[in-house]
C-alpha positions in Angstrom: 71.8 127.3 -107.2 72.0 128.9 -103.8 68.9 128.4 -101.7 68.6 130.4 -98.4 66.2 127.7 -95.8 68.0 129.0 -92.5 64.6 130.3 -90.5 65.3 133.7 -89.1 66.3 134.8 -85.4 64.1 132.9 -83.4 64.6 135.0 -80.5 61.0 136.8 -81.1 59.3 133.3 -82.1 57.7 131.2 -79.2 59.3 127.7 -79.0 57.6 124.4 -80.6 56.7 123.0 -77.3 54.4 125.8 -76.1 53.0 126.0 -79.3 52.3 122.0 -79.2 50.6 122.9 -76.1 48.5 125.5 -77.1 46.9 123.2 -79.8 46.2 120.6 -77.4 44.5 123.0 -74.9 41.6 122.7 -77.0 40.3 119.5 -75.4 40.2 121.6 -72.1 38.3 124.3 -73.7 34.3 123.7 -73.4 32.7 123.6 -76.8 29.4 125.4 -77.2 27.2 125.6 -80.4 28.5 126.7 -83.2 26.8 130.0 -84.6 27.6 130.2 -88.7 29.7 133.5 -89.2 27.8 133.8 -92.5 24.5 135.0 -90.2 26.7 137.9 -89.1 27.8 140.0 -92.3 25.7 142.9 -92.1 26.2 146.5 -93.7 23.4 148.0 -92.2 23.9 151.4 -89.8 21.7 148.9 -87.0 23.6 145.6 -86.9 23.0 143.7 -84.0 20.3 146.2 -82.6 17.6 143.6 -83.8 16.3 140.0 -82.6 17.2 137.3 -85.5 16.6 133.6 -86.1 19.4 131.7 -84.4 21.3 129.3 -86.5 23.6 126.5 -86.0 26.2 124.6 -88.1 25.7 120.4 -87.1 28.3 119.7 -85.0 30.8 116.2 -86.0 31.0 117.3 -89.5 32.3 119.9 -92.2 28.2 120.2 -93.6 27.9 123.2 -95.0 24.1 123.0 -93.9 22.5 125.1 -91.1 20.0 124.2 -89.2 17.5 126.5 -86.3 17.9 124.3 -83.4 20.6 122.4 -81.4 20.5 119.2 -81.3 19.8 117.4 -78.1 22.5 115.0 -78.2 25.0 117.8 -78.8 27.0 117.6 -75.5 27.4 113.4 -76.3 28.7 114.4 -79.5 30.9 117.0 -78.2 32.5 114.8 -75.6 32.8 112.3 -78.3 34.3 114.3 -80.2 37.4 115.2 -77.6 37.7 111.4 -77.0 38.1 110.7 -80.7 40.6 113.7 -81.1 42.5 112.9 -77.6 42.9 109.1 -79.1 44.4 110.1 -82.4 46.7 112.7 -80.6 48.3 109.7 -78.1 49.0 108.0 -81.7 50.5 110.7 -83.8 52.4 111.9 -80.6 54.3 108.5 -80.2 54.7 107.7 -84.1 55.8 111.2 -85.5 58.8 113.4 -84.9 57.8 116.7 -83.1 57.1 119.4 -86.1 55.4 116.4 -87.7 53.0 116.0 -85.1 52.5 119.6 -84.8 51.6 120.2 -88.2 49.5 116.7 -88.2 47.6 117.7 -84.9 46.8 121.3 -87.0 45.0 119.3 -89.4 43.4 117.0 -86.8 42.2 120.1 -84.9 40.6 121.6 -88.3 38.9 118.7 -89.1 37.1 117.7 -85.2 36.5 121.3 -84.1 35.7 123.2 -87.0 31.8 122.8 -86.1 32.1 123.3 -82.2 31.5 127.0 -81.5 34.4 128.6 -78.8 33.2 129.5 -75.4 34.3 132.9 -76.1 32.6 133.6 -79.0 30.4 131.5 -80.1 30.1 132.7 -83.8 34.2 131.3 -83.9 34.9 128.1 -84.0 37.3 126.1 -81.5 39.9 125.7 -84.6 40.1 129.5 -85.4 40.2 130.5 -82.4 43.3 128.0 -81.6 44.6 129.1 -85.2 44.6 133.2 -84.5 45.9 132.4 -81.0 48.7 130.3 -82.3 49.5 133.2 -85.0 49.5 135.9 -82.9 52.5 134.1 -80.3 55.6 135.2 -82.0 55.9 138.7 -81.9 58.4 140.9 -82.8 60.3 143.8 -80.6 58.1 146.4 -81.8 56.2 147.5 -78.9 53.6 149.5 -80.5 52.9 146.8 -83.7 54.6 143.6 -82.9 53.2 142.2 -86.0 53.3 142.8 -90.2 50.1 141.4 -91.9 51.1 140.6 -95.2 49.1 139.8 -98.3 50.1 138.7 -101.6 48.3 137.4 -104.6 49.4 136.3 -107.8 48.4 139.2 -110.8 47.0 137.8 -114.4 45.3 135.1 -113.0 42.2 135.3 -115.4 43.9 136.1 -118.4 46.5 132.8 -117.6 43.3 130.5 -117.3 40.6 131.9 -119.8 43.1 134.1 -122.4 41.1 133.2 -125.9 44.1 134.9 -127.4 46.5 131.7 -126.3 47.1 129.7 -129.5 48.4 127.0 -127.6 45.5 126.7 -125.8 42.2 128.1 -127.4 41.7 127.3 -131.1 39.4 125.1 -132.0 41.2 122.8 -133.3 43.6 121.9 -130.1 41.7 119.0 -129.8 40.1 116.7 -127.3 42.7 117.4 -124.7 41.9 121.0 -124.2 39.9 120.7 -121.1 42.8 118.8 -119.5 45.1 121.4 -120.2 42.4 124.2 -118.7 41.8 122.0 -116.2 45.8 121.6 -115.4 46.4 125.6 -115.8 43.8 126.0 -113.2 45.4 123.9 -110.7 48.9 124.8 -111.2 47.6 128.2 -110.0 46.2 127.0 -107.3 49.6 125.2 -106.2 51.8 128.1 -107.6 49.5 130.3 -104.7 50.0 127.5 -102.2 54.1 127.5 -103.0 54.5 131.3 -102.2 52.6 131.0 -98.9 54.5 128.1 -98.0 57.5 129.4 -99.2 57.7 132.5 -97.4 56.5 131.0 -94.0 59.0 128.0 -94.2 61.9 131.1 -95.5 60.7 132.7 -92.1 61.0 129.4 -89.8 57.1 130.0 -89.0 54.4 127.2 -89.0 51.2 126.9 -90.8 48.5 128.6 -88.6 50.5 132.1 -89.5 48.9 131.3 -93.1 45.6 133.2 -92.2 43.9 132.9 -95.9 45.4 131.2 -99.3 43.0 130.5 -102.0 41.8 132.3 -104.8 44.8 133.1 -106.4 45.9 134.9 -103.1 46.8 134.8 -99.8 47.5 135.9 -95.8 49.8 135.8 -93.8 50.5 137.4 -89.9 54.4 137.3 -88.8 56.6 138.8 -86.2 57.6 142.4 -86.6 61.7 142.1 -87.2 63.9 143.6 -89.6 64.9 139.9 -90.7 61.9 139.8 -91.3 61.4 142.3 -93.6 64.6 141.9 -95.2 63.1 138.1 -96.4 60.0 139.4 -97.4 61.7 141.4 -99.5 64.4 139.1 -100.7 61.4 136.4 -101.6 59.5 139.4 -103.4 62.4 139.4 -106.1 63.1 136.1 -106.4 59.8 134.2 -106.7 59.1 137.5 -109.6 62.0 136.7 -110.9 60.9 132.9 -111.6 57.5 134.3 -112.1 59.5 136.3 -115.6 61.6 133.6 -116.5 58.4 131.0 -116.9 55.7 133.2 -117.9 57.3 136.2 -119.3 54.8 139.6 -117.6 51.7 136.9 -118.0 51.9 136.0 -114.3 53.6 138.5 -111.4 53.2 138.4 -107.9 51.7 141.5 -106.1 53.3 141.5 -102.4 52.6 144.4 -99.6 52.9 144.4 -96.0 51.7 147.0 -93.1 52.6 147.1 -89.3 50.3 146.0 -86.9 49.5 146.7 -83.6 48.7 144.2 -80.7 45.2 143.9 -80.7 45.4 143.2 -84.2 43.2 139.8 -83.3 40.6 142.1 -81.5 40.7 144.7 -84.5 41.8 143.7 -87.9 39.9 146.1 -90.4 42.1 149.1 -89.7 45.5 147.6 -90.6 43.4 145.2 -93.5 42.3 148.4 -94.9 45.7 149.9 -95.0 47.3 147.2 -96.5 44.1 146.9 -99.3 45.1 150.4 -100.2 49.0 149.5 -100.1 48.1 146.3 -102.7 45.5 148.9 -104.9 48.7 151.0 -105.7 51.1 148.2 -106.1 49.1 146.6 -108.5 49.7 149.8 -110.6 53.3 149.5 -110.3 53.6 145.0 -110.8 57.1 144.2 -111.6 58.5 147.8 -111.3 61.5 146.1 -109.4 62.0 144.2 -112.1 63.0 146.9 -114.8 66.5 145.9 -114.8 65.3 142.0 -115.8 63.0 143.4 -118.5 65.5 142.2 -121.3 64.6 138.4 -120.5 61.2 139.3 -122.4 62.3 139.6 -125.3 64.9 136.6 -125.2 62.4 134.4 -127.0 65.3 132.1 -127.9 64.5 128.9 -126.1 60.9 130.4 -124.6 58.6 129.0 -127.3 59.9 125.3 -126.4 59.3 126.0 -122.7 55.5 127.0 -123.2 54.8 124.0 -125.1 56.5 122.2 -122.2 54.5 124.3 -119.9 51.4 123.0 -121.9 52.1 119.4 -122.0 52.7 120.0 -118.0 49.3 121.2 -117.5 47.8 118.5 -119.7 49.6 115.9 -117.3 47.9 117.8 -114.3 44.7 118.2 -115.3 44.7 114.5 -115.9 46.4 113.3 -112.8 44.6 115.6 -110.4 40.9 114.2 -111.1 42.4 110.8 -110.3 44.7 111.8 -107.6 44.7 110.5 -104.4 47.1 111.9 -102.7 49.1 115.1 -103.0 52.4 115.2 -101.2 54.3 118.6 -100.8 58.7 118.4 -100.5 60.3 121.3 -98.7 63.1 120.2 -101.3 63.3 120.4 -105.1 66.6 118.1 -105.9 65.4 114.5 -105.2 63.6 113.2 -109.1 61.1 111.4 -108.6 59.9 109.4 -111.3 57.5 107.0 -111.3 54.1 105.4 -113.3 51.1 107.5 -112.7 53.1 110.1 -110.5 52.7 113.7 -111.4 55.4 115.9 -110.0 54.7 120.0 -110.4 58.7 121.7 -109.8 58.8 124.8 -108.3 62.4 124.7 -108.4 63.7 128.2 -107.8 61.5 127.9 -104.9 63.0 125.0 -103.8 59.6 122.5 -103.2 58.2 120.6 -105.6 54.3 118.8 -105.0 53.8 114.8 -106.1 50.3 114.0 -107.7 49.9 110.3 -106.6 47.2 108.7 -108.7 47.5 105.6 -106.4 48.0 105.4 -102.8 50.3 102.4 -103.2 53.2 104.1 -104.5 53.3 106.1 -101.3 55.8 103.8 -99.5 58.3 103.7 -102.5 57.5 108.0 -102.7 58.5 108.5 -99.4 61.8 106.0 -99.9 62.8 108.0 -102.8 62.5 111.2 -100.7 65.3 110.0 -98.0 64.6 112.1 -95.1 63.1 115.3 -96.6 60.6 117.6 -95.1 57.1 116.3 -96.8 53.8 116.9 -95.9 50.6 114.5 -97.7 48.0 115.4 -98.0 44.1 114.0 -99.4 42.3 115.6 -101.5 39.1 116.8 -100.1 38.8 114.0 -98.0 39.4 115.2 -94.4 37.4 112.0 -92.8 40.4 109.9 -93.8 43.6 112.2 -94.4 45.1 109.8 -91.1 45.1 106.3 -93.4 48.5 107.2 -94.9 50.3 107.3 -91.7 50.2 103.6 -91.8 52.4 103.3 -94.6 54.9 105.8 -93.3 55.0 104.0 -89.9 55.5 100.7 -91.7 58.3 102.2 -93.5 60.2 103.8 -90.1 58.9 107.3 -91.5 58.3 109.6 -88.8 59.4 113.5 -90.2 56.4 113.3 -92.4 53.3 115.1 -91.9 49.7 114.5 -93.0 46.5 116.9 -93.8 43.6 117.6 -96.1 43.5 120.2 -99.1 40.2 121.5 -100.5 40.4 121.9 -104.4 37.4 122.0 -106.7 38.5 119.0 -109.0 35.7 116.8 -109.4 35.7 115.7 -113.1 33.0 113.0 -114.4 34.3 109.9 -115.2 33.3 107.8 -118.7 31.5 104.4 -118.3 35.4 102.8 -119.0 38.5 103.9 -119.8 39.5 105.9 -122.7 42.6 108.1 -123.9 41.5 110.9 -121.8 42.1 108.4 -118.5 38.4 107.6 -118.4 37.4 111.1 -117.7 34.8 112.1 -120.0 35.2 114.5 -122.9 32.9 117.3 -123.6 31.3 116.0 -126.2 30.3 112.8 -123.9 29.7 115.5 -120.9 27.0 117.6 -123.4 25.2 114.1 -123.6 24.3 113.5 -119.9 21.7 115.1 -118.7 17.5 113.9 -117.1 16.7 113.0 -120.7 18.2 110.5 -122.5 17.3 111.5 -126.0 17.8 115.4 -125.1 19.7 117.4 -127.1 23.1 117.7 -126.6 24.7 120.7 -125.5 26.9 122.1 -123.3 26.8 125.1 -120.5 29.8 126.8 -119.1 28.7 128.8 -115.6 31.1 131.1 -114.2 30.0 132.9 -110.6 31.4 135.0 -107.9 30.5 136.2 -104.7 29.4 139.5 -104.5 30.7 142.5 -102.6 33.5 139.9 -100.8 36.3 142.8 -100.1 33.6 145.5 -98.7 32.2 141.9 -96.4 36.1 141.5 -95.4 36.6 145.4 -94.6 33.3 146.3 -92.7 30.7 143.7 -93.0 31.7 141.4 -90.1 32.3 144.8 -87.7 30.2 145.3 -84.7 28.1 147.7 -83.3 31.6 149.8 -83.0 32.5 149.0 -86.1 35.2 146.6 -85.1 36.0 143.9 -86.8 38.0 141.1 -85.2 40.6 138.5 -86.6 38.6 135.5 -85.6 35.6 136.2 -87.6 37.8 136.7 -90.3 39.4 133.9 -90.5 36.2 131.9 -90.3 34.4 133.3 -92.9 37.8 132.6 -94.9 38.1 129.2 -93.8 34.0 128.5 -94.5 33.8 130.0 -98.1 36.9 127.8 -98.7 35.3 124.6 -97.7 32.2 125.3 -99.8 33.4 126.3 -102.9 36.5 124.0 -102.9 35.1 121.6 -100.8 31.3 121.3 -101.1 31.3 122.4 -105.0 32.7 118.9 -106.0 29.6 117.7 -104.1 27.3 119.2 -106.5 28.9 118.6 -109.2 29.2 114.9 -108.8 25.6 114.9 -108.7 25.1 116.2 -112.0 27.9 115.1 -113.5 29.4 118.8 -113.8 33.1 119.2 -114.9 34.7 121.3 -111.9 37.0 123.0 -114.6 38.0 126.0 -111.3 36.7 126.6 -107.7 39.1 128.9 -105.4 37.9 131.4 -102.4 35.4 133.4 -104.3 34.9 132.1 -107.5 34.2 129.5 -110.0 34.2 128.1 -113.2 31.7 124.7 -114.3 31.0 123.4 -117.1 28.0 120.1 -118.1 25.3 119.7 -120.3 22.9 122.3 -120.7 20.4 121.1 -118.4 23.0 119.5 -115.3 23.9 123.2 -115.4 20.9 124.4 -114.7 20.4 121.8 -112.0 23.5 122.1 -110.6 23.2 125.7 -110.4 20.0 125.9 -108.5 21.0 122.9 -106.1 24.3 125.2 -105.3 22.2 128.4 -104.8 19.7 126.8 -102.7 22.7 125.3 -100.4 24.3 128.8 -100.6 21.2 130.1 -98.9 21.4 127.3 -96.2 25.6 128.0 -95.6 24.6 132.4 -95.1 21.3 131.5 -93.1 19.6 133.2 -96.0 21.3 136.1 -95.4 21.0 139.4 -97.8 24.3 140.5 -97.7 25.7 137.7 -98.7 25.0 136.2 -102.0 26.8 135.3 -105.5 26.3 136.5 -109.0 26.9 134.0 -112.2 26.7 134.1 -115.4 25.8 130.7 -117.7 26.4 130.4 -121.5 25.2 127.5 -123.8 27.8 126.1 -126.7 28.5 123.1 -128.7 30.4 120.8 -127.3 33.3 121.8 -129.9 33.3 125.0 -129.1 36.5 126.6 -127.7 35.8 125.8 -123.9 38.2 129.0 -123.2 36.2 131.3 -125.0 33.0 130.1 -123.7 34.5 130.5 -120.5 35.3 134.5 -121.6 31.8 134.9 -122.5 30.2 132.8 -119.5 32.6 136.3 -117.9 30.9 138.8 -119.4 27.6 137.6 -118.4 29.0 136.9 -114.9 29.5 140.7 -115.1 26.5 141.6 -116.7 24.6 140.4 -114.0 26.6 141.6 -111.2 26.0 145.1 -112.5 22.6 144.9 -113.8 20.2 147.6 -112.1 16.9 145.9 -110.1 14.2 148.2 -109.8 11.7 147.5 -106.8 9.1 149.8 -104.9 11.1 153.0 -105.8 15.0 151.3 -104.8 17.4 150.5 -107.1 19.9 147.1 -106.1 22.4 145.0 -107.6 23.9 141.9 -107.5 22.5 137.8 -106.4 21.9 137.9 -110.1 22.0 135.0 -112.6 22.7 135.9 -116.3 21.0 132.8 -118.3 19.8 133.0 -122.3 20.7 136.3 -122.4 18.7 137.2 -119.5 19.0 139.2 -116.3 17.1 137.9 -113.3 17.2 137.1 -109.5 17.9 134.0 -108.5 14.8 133.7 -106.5 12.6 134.8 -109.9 14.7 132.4 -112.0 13.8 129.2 -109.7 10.3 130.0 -109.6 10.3 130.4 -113.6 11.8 126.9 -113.6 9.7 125.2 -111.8 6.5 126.1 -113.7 8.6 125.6 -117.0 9.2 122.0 -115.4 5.5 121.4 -114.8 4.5 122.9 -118.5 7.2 120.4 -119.8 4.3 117.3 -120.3 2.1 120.2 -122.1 4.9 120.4 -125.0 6.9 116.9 -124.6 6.2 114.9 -128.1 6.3 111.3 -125.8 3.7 112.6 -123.7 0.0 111.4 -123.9 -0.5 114.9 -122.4 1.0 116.9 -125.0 -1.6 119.7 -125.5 0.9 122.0 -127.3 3.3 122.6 -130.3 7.1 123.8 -129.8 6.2 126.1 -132.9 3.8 127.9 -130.3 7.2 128.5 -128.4 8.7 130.0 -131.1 6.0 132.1 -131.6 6.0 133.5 -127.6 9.7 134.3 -128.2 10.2 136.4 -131.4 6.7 138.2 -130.1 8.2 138.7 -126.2 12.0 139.8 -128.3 10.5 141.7 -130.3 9.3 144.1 -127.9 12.7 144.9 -127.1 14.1 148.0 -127.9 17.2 149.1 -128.7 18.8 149.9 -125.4 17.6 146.4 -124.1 14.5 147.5 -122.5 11.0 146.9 -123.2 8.8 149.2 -125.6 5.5 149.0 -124.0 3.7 149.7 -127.1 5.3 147.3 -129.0 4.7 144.7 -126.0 1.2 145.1 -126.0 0.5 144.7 -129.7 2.8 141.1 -128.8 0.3 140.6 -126.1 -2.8 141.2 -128.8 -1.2 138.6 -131.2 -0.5 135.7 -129.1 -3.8 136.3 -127.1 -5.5 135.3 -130.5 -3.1 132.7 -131.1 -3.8 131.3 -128.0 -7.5 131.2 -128.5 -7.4 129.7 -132.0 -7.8 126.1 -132.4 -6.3 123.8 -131.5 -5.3 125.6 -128.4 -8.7 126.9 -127.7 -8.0 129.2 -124.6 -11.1 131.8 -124.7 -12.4 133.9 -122.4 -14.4 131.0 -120.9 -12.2 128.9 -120.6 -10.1 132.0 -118.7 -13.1 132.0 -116.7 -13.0 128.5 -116.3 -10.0 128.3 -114.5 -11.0 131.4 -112.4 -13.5 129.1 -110.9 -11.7 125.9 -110.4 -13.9 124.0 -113.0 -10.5 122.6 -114.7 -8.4 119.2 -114.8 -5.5 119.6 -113.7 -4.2 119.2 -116.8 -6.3 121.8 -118.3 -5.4 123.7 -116.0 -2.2 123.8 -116.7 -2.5 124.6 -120.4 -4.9 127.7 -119.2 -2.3 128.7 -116.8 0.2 128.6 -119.2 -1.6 131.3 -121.5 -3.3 133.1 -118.8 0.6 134.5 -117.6 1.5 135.6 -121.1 -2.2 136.8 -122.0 -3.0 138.9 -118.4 1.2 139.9 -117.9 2.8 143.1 -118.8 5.7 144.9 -118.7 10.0 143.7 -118.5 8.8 140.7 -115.9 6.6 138.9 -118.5 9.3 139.6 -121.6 12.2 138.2 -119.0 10.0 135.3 -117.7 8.6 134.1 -120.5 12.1 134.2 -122.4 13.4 131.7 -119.7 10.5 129.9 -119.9 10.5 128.8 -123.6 13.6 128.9 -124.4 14.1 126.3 -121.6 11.3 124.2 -122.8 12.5 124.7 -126.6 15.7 123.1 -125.8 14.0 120.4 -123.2 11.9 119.2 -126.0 14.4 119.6 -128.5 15.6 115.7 -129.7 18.6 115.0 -130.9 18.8 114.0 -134.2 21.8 112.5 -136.6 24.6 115.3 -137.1 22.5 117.9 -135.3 25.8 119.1 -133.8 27.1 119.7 -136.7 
């Protein structure tokens, strides 16, 4: 197979060593605070014209918290910071050959200087501000645009991963690997994504800061405006869609435009973004069009059966490997085999790269043996603190071509209390029984969220007061929503013992028990609010489904979609505005996220009031049931409330609420007016006194979320209840 690896004319490209020099200028540059560039998204007409709360990221770290002050030791840290960096640069300078210890140094830079703010804008950090610096040096001889931003994305993404039509993959009887084999699809995207980007910057002799964004199924890139250029854009268009139809039939095509851009492209992206967005809207119209004359490999279905149940077994053996990997290790080279015990390798053959899942760090040294020479890069796996400890084994084995890094994937998987034929991660049915209660019922949740309005914050939302919006900011927001949701996400997760089943860019798809879910949700919401400052404009939607723990995890995920959806369009009516969006879709209801951690908490207090082991207990779950098919049935048709019909509801469970044994009268009403309660009492009064004194959608939507979250709270498990 003839592979073309020659980079192009490097007449227009600036030369290695002024590059290495460029990323080392950063210890001479004078770090300042860094300003989150989540504070500055804004689509109002006044942006900027008003005083706001200052905010800082903590410098040292990749925290996704903010906090309102600096703190006082800030310039210690920030000096220490340079020494550390300036240390580890002497050592991978005199142990690594010299594209090596660029690429090595990119990663260092990323990891020390992603939370120092740049002296020339302090709402950009020191790393992306090195990073668009180093991707705007090679330019092309275009005078007017010296550059091409190109964007490419991979189409048929969500029906790949969550297609309940997929036989292979969805029934319910596939078994107990299917969340392996999800697990594995999702992943093999996200290296299929990272394989293109690569692909095409290695094709064009360019190095990784011209990668401006990949994640999320897609990706940017910023390159030298040449005809070579363009001639290998094009030539890598056909050929990776051409192993895009040969594997995956039309499932999976690869949507690739380009635009011209000016020279002050890094001063003002939006024009030329918006351009190309509108270049990628029509192509996606026309996917695979250059393809027409291939179109007869469709329907060769000879020999393409067998290769999607290799394809399957493949994603199985990822989705297994990748929750215990260690190490991922990327070959600019797909001929060397490598095969070895708890090794995963992912060919891209056609492509010419292949990616090695390492499950244990001691196989590194006989890895890098078997790969004689060829251009590799390791990387961890969300661990940036230590992506340096395998240079040791590479140095004790005369490596020095090799380069190291960090990857963010959302991966985290919970593992069983041993090992089991799932390689001790747990199943779902084990995942549906961990939750705060140990006798709870078990059930699963699948939560699928986005972030809202994402391509209108990318187009406009990081402009200034002109309307401008610059390259730096762009790339920070990109490289921060990264690091939270493929970074910070696992975080959570672990916490609660949630199954990371997806996380790219923008979106994400979780599944745990029923109530980890709801923890895990909230937890991530509230930290959302920290990572934006609490700002309005940007927020996520989700949308969270309960199921059995046998159910077909793909098509909860579909549904878990809809509601995602449901809740990203669902109409909010407040003082005479309507608004959308920052919504959470949970038992079939609509609601803020605000209005749904509030409900949560007093359904967390009332718990004791209905909890069977409680000496508390002062009420029946059947009084649950009752508040439910009242509050549902005052729903009409169209899915809003008949106020008629709701306060006839109101009428009925206002007497059932004063009957004995619950006993809440108009004096004891009164009672609680005048603080003459226990607390306890108190509580049990409270309880009634929302449903009794509410009105309207609120009360229907709260008290929905309220009970059924305690019906399922005090819901025990009992012998083949799942069944």
């Amino acid at each position: 197979m003839q592979r073309v690896t020659t980079p192009l004319n490097k007449c227009t490209m600036i030369s290695p060593e002024s590059s290495i020099s460029l990323l080392e200028s950063v210890v001479y540059k004078r770090p300042v605070p860094l300003n989150p560039v989540t504070a500055r998204i804004s689509f109002d007409d006044d942006r900027g014209s008003t005083e706001k709360t200052d905010f800082y990221f903590v410098p040292g770290n990749l925290s996704v918290n903010t906090t309102s002050k600096v703190p006082d030791d800030f310039d210690e840290t920030a000096s220490s910071q340079v020494a550390e960096y300036q240390r580890f640069q002497i050592y991978l300078k005199s142990n690594l050959d010299s594209w090596a210890y660029f690429d090595t140094l990119y990663y260092l830079t990323a990891r020390d200087f992603s939370r120092f703010g740049s002296p020339e804008c302090a709402d950009v950090s020191l790393f992306d501000d090195i990073r668009i610096k180093l991707a705007t040096q090679s330019v092309g001889s275009s005078v007017e645009f010296p550059f091409l931003l190109v964007k490419g994305g991979v189409s048929g993404i969500q029906d790949f991963i969550y297609s309940v039509s997929d036989n292979l993959s969805s029934q319910v009887g596939e078994g107990t690997h299917r969340a392996k084999k999800l697990r594995g699809r999702s992943f093999y995207i996200s290296l299929l994504n990272d394989t293109i980007a690569d692909a095409l910057v290695h094709r064009m002799g360019l190095t990784e800061p011209h990668v401006l964004y990949c994640g999320g199924g897609h990706f940017t890139i910023l390159v030298p405006n040449e005809p070579s250029v363009v001639d290998a854009l094009e030539e890598m268009r056909h050929k990776i869609n051409t192993f895009l139809l040969d594997c995956f039939q039309l499932r999976l095509t690869l949507v690739l435009e380009y635009v011209e851009a000016p020279g002050t492209i890094a001063d003002n992206f939006s024009d030329t973004y918006l351009l190309l967005e509108q270049k990628i809207v029509r192509s996606k119209k026309q996917k695979a069009l250059t393809l027409i004359d291939s179109f007869d490999r469709i329907f060769d279905g000879s020999d393409f059966t067998e290769k999607v149940r290799e394809q399957e077994e493949q994603y199985r053996n990822i989705g297994g490997s990748i929750a215990r990997g260690c190490l991922l290790v990327e070959v600019f080279d797909a001929d060397c085999i490598i095969s070895m015990e708890r090794v995963t390798v992912v060919h891209f053959a056609e492509l010419d790269m292949q990616w090695i899942i390492l499950e244990d760090s001691g196989s590194l040294g006989a890895v890098l043996e078997a790969l004689d020479g060829k251009k590799t890069r390791i990387f961890t796996l969300g661990e940036p603190e230590s992506f340096l400890q395998p240079i040791e084994t590479a140095v004790a084995s005369g490596v020095t071509d090799v380069a190291f890094g960090f990857k963010f994937f959302g991966n985290f998987a919970p593992r069983s209390d041993q090992d089991n034929e799932f390689g001790g991660i747990c199943d779902f049915e084990t995942l549906a029984r961990k939750g705060i209660d140990r006798d709870s019922y078990p059930l699963l949740s699948v939560m699928r969220l986005d972030v809202d309005n994402l391509g209108a914050i990318f187009s406009f939302g990081l402009s200034d007061r002109s309307n401008i919006t610059s390259l730096y900011h762009v790339a920070t927001l990109s490289r921060e929503l990264i690091l939270f949701l493929c970074h910070h996400v696992n975080k959570v997760a672990e916490k609660y013992s949630c199954y990371v089943t997806y996380s790219g860019g923008d979106d994400a798809f979780i599944v745990g028990s029923w109530i980890n879910i709801i923890e895990f949700a909230r937890e991530l919401y509230r930290d959302f609010r920290s990572f934006s400052c609490g700002n309005q404009h940007l927020t996520f939607s989700a949308g969270i489904v309960q199921c059995n723990s046998h159910y077909p995890i793909l098509q909860a995920g579909y549904e878990a979609g809809k509601k995602e959806s449901e809740a990203k369009n669902h109409v909010f009516f407040s003082g005479g505005q309507q608004d959308q969006k920052n919504a959470v879709s949970i038992f079939d209801k609509v609601l803020r996220w605000d209005v749904l951690i509030e409900q949560l908490l007093f359904a967390e207090r009332c718990y004791e009031l209905f909890d069977p082991d409680s000496s508390k207990r002062t009420y029946s779950r059947s009084l649950l049931h009752k508040i439910l098919s009242q509050l549902v049935g005052a729903i009409d048709e169209t899915g809003g409330v008949d106020l008629s019909k709701l306060h006839v509801a109101i009428s009925r469970l206002t007497w059932v609420f004063a009957r004995s044994p619950n006993g809440v009268t108009k004096q004891r009403l009164d009672a609680f007016d005048n603080n003459k309660l226990s607390a306890v009492e108190r509580l049990k009064v409270d309880f009634a006194r929302r449903v009794i004194e509410g009105d309207g959608v609120g009360l229907v939507i709260n008290y929905s979320i309220i009970t059924s979250y305690l019906l399922l709270r005090t819901r025990k498990k009992e012998t083949n209840d799942e069944h």
